[in-house]
C-alpha positions as CSV (number, residue, x, y, z in Angstrom):
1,X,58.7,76.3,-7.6
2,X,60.3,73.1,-7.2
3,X,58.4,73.0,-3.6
4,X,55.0,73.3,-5.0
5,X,55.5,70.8,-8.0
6,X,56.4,68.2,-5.4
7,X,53.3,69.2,-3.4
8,X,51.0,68.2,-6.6
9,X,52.6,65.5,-7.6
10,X,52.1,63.9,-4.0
11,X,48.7,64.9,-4.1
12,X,48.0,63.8,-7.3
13,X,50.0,60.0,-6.5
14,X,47.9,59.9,-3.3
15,X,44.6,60.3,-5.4
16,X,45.8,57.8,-8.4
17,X,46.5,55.2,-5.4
18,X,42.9,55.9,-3.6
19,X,40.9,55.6,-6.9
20,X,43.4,52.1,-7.4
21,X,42.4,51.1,-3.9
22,X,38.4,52.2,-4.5
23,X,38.4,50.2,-7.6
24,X,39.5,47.4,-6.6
25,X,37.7,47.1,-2.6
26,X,34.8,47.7,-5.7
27,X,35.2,45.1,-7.6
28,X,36.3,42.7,-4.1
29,X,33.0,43.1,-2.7
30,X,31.0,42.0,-6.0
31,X,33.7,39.0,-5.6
32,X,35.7,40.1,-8.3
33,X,39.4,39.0,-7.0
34,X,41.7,41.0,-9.5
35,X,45.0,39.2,-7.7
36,X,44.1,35.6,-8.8
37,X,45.1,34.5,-12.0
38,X,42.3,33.3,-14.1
39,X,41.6,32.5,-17.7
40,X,38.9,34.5,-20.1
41,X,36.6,32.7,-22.2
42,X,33.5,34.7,-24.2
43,X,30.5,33.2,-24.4
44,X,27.5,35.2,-26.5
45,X,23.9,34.6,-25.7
46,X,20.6,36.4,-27.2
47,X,18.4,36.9,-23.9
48,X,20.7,37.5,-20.2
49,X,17.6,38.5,-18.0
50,X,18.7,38.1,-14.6
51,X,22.5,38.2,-15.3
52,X,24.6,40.2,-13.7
53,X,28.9,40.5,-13.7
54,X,30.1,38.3,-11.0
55,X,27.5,36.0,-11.6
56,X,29.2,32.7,-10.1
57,X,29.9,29.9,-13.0
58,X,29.6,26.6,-11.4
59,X,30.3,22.6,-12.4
60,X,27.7,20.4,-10.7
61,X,27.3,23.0,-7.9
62,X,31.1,24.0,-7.5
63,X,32.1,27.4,-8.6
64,X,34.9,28.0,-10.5
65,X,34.5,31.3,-11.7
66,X,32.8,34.2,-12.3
67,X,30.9,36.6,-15.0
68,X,33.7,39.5,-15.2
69,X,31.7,41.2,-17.9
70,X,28.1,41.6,-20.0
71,X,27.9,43.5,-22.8
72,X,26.1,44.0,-25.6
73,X,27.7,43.3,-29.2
74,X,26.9,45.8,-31.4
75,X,28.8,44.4,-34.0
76,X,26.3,41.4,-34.2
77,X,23.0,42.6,-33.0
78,X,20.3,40.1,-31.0
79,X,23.7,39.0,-29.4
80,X,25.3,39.7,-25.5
81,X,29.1,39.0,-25.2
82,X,29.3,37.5,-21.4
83,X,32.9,36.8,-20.2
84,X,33.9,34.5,-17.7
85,X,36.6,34.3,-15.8
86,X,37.9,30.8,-15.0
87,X,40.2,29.5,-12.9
88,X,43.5,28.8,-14.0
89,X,44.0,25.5,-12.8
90,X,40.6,24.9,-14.9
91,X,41.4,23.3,-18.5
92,X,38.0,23.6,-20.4
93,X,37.7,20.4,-22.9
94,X,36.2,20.8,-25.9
95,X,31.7,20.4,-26.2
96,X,32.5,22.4,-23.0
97,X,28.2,24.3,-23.0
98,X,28.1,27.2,-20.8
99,X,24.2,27.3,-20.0
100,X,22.3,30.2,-18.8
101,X,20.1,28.9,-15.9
102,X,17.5,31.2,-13.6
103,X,17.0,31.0,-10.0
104,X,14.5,32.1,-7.7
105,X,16.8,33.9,-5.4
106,X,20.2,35.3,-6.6
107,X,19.2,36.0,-9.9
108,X,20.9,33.9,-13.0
109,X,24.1,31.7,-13.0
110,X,26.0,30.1,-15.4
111,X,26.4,25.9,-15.1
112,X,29.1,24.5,-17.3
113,X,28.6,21.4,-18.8
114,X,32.1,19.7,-19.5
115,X,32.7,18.0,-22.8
116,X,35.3,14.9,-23.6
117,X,37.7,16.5,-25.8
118,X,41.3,18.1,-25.8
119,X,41.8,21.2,-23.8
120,X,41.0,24.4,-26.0
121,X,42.6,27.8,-26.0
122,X,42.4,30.2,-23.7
123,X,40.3,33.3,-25.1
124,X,37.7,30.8,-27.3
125,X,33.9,31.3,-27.4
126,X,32.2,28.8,-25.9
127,X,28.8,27.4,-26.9
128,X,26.2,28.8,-25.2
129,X,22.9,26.9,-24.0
130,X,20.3,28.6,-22.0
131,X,17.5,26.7,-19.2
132,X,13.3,27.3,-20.6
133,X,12.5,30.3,-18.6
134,X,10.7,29.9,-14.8
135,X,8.5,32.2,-15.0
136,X,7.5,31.0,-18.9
137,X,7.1,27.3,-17.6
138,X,5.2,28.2,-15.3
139,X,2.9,30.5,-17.4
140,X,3.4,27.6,-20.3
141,X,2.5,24.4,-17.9
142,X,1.0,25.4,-14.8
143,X,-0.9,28.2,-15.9
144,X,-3.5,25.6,-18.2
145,X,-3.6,23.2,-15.3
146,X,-4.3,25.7,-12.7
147,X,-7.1,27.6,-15.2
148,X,-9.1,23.4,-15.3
149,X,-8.9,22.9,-11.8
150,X,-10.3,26.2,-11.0
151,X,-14.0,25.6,-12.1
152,X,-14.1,22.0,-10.2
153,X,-12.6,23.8,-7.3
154,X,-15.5,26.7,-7.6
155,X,-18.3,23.1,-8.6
156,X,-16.3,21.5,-5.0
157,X,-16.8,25.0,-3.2
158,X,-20.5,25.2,-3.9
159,X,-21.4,22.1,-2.9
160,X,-19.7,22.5,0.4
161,X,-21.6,25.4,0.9
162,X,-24.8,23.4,-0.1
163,X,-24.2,20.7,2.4
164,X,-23.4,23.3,5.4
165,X,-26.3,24.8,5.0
166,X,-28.2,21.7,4.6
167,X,-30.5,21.2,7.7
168,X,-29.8,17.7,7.6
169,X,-26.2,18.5,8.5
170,X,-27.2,19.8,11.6
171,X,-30.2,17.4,12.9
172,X,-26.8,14.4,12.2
173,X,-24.5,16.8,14.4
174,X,-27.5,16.6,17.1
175,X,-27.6,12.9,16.2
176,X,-23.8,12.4,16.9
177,X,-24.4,14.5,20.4
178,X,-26.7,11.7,21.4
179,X,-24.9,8.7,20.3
180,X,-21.8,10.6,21.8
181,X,-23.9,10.7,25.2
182,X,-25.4,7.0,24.9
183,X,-22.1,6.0,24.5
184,X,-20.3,7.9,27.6
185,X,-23.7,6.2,29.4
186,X,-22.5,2.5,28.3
187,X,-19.0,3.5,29.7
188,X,-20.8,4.4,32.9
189,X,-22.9,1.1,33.1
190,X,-19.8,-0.8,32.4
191,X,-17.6,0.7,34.9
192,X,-20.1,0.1,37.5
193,X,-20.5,-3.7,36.2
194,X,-16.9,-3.8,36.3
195,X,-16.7,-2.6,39.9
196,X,-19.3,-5.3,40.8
197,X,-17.2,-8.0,39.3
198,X,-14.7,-7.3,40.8
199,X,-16.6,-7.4,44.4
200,X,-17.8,-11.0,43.2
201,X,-14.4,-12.3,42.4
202,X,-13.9,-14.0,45.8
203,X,-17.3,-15.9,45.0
204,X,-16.6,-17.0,41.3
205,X,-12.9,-18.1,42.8
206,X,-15.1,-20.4,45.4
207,X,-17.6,-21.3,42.4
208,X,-14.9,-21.9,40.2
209,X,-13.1,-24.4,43.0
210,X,-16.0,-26.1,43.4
211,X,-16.0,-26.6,39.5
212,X,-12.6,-27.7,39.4
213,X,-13.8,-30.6,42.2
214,X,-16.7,-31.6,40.2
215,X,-14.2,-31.9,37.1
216,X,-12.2,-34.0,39.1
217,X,-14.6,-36.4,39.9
218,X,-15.6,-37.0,36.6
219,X,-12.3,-37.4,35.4
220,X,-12.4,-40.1,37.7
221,X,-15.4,-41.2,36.6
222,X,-14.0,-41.5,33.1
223,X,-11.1,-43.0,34.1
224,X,-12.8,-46.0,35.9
225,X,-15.5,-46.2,32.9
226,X,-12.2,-46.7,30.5
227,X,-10.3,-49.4,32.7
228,X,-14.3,-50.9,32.6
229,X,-14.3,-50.7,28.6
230,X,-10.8,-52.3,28.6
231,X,-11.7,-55.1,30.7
232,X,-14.8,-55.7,27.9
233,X,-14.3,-59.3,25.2
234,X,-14.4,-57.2,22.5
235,X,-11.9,-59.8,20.6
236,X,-14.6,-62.7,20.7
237,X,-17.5,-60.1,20.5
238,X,-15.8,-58.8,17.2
239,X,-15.1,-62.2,15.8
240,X,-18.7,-63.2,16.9
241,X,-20.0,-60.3,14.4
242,X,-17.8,-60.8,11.7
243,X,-19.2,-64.4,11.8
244,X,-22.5,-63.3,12.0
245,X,-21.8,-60.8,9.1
246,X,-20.8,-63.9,7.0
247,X,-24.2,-65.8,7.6
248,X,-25.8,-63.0,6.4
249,X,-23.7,-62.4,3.4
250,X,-24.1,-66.6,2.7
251,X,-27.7,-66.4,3.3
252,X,-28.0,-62.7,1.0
253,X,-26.1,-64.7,-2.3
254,X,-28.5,-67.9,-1.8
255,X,-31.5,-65.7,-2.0
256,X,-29.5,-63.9,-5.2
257,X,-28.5,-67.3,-6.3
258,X,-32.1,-68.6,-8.8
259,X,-30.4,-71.9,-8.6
260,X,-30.8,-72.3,-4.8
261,X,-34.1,-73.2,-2.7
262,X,-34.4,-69.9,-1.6
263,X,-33.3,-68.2,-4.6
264,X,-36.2,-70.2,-6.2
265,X,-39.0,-69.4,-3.4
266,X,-37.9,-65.5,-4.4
267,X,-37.5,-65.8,-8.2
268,X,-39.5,-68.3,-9.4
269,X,-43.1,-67.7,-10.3
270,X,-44.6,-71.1,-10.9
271,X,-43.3,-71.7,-7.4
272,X,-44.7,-68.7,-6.3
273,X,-47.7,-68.8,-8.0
274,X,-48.6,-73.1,-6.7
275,X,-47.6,-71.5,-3.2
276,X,-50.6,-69.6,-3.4
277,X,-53.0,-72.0,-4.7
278,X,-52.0,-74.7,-2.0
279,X,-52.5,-71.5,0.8
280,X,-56.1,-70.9,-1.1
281,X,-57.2,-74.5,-1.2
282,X,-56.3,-74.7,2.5
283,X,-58.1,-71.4,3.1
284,X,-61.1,-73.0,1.4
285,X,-60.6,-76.4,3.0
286,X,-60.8,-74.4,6.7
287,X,-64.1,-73.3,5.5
288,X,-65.7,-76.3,4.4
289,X,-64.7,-77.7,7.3
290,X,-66.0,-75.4,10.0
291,X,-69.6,-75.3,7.7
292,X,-70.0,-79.3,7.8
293,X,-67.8,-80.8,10.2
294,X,-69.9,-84.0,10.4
295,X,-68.7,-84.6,6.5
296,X,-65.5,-85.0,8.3
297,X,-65.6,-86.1,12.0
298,X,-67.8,-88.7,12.4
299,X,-69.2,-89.8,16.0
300,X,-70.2,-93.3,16.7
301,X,-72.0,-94.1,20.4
302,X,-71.3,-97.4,21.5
């Protein structure tokens, strides 16, 4: 009797131990490390789509925890009682936010947002704050933007259709082919110019020595026509036409001048005016003359 109790309570231990063991490899592979020391804190939101227990909690990136538990609270309906397990060595300040936020690939995760005050108790409810759904801002703001670009992109599709099958589309894609070709037959032309200039070179080198002689001499040239100019009075023949410009500034204010003889033959008309009747008189004077001379030569023969 006291053989078989034994038996059973070994097996019995042994099966206590594996279901210990199972529970907690379990709970290691969803990350849940039962041997670290950690500190609870509840948190109670109204909508955890996404959120599962160990859900990592993180500050700007870092995790410092996990989700150990989601439940609903009957006890106040609409509401979900998520606790988190923090680290230890964590002391949570007080405006501490826990906010819910959504990701595309591992589901939800909870980003605490650190407030400024004293460290509060281990075991308090923190406030909770959750991110504006993905999928709803994108139904909310891409959605409308998407549904007015879709009719110009149907309008821009058309059109492109239009102007492929436009026959003037094709007759410029001929076009291009000929300008393409005109243009690979200029390349030609020029290659085989260029090949000829360079089978001239030797003669525009000659042509261009012979230039270069010609400049030469007319540098020369120029040279001896300068020493020629320097050699030139120009000193005298510069005083010589400032003089000259002097006489004719005297002689310009004399006829300006009305007081002066010939200010007087250019500005006064009595003068002008008696000039004219002496030339006339003369004129007429001439005339008589030449129609009886003998009033005015007389010949006497001896």
């Amino acid at each position: 009797m006291k053989k078989r109790f034994g038996k059973e309570f070994v097996i019995g231990l042994s099966v206590i131990l594996a279901i210990l063991i199972l529970i907690v490899m379990i709970d290691y592979l969803k990350g849940i490390n039962l041997f670290k020391p950690t500190n609870f804190y509840e948190v109670y939101y109204e909508n955890v789509a996404g959120l599962e227990k160990s859900a990592p909690v993180m500050i700007n990136g870092y995790k410092v925890g996990q989700v150990r538990d989601v439940q609903l609270d009957y006890a106040n309906p609409g509401k979900v009682k998520v606790t988190l397990a923090l680290n230890r060595s964590l002391k949570v300040p007080e405006g501490t936010t826990a906010r819910l936020d959504q990701t595309l690939l591992s589901g939800a995760v909870v980003n605490l947002s650190l407030g400024t005050g004293a460290p509060v108790a281990v075991g308090s409810t923190l406030p909770a704050a959750t991110a504006p759904d993905l999928m709803g801002t994108v139904q909310n703001d891409m959605l409308p933007a998407i549904n007015s670009i879709l009719p110009r992109v149907d309008s821009l599709l058309a059109n492109l259709n239009r102007l492929v099958a436009d026959p003037a589309l094709a007759q410029s894609i001929q076009r291009l082919d000929g300008i393409t070709g005109n243009i690979y037959g200029a390349s030609e032309s020029l290659n085989s110019t260029m090949s000829g200039l360079n089978s001239n070179i030797p003669v525009i080198m000659r042509s261009a020595g012979h230039a270069s002689v010609q400049l030469d001499s007319i540098t020369g040239n120029l040279a001896a026509l300068s020493a020629d100019l320097r050699q030139l009075p120009l000193q005298p023949t510069m005083q010589n036409v400032e003089r000259l410009t002097a006489n004719l500034e005297n002689f310009s204010t004399q006829l300006n001048n009305p007081n002066s003889t010939l200010g007087r033959l250019t500005t006064d008309p009595q003068l002008y005016n008696q000039l004219n009747r002496v030339t006339a008189d003369i004129d007429s004077l001439i005339v008589d003359i030449k129609r009886n001379p003998k009033r005015y030569i007389s010949i006497k023969l001896l």
